[in-house]
C-alpha positions in Angstrom: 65.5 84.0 -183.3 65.7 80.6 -185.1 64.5 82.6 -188.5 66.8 85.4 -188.0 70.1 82.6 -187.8 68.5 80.8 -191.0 68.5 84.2 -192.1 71.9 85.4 -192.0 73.2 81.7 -192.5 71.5 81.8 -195.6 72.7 85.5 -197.0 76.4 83.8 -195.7 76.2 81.4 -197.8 74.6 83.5 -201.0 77.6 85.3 -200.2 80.4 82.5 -200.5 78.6 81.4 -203.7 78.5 84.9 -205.3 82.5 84.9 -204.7 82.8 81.5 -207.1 84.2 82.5 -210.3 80.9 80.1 -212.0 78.4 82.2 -214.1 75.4 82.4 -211.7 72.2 84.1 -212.1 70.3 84.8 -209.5 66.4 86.2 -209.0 65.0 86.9 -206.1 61.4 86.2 -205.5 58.6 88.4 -203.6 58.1 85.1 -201.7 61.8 85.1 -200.7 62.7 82.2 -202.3 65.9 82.5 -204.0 66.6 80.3 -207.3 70.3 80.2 -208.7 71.0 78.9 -212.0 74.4 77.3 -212.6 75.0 77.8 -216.2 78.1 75.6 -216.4 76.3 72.7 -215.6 72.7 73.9 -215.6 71.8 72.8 -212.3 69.2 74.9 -210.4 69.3 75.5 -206.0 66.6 77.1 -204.8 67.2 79.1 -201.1 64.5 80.5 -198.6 65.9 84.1 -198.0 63.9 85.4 -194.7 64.3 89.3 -196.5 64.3 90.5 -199.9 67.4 91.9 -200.5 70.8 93.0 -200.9 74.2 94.1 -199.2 75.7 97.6 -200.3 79.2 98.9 -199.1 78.6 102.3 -197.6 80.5 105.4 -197.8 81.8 104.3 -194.4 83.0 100.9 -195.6 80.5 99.4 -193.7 78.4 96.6 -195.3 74.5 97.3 -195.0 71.8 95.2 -195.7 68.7 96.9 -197.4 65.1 95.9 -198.9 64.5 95.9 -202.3 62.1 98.1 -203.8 58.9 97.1 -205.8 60.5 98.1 -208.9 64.4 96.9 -208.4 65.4 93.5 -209.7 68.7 91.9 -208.3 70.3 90.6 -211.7 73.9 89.4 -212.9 75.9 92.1 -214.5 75.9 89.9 -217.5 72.4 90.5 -218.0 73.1 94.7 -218.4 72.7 96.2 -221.8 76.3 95.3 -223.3 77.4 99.2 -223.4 77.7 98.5 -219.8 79.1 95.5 -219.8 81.7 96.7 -221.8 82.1 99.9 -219.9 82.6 98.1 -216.8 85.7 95.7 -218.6 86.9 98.8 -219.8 87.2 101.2 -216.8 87.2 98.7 -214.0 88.8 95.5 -214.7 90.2 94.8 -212.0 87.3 95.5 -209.5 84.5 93.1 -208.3 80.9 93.6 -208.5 79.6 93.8 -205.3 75.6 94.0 -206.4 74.1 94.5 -209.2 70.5 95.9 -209.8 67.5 96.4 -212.8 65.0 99.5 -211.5 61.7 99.6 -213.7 59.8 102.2 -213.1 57.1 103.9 -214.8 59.1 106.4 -216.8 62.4 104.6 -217.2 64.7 101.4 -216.8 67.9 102.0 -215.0 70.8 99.8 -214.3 72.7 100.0 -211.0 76.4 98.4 -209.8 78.4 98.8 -207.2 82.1 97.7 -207.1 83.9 96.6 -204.0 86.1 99.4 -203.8 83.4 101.0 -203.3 82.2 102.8 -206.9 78.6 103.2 -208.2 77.5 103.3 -211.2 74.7 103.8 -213.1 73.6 102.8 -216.8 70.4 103.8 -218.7 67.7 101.4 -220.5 70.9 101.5 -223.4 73.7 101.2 -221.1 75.4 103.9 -221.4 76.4 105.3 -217.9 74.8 108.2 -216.4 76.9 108.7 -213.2 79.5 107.1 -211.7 80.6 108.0 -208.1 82.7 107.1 -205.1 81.6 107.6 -201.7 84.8 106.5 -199.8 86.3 109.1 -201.4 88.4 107.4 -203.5 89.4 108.5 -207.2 87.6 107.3 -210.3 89.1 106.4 -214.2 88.5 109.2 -216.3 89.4 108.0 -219.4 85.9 107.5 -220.7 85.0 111.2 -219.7 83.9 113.4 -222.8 87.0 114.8 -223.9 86.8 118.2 -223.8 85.6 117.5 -219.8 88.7 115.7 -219.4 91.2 118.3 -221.3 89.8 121.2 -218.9 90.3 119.2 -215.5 94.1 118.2 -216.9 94.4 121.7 -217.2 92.9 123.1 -214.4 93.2 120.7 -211.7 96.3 118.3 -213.2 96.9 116.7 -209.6 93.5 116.3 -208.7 91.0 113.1 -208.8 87.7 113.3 -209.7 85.7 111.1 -207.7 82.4 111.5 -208.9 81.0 112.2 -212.4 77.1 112.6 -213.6 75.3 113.0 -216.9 72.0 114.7 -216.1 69.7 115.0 -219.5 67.2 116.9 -217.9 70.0 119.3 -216.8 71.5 119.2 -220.0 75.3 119.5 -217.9 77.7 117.1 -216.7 78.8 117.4 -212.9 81.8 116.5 -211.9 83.3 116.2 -208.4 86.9 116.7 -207.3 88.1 115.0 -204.0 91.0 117.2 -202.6 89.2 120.6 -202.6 85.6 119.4 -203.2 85.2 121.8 -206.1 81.5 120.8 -208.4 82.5 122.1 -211.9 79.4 122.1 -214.5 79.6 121.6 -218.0 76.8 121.3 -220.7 76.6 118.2 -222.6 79.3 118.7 -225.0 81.7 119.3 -222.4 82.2 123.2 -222.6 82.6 124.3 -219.3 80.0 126.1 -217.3 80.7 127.3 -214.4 82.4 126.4 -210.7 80.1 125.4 -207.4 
């Protein structure tokens, strides 16, 4: 019981000092020990965390606290490829990052945000994004969307958000998902379309 009040006092105050507008990175250790790195005035705090991990905003709007895998690595969105930091400035300025997250595995490097209103997004090994989604149903930008993409849903569907948009390689299409009528439309990589789901 006392571990599990450390515990949560702990992630709190990780919390409060994640909201300070200092330059912070953070690492989280298998052995739960939690260093952060001031880089204003280079002064290093090390914190026992009783679990390795991180809080995600779910579709609900709930906050849910969840492991981290062998291969994920919590990091400071500073440290993403700079593609993705400047696609994040670009297209969500005005939106906090709520986690951030470096996944290694065998085949690839991917880099993973979440926003607090709620938006994912994920970057490749070069940072450029490969999907960006909201689960609380909310409407994403879509001014970085290939353009011919973009040109067919202002014509098709001119009062309807997008709330989800993903560039699959393997695929070789673009998906991207409208809120009001929760239409898929498919389009290859170019942006011509394909077809409707």
């Amino acid at each position: 019981m006392r571990k599990t009040i450390l515990a949560i006092a702990t992630i709190a105050l990780v919390g409060f000092y994640s909201c300070e507008p200092k330059k912070t990175i953070t690492e989280t250790t298998q052995t739960t020990e939690k260093t952060s790195v001031n880089q204003d005035t280079l002064s290093v705090q090390k914190t026992t965390v009783a679990t390795n991990g991180y809080t995600v905003l779910q579709d609900n709007g709930q906050e849910k606290m969840v492991t981290l895998d062998h291969d994920e690595t919590i990091v400071a969105l500073e440290n993403f490829p700079a593609n993705a930091q400047s696609f994040v400035k670009a297209n969500f300025s005005s939106s906090e990052v709520y986690y951030s997250i470096k996944e290694v595995d065998k085949s690839e490097t991917k880099y993973k945000t979440q926003l607090k209103d709620g938006t994912k997004i994920e970057f490749d090994a070069n940072g450029d994004w490969k999907e960006v989604k909201n689960g609380m149903n909310k409407p994403i930008p879509t001014k970085f969307f290939p353009p011919n993409v973009l040109k067919y849903i202002q014509t098709n569907y001119p009062k309807i958000d997008v709330n989800k948009i993903e560039k699959d390689t393997k695929d070789k299409e673009i998906k991207v998902e409208l809120i009001q009528n929760n239409l898929d439309l498919k389009f290859d990589l170019n942006g011509n379309f394909i077809k409707l789901n």
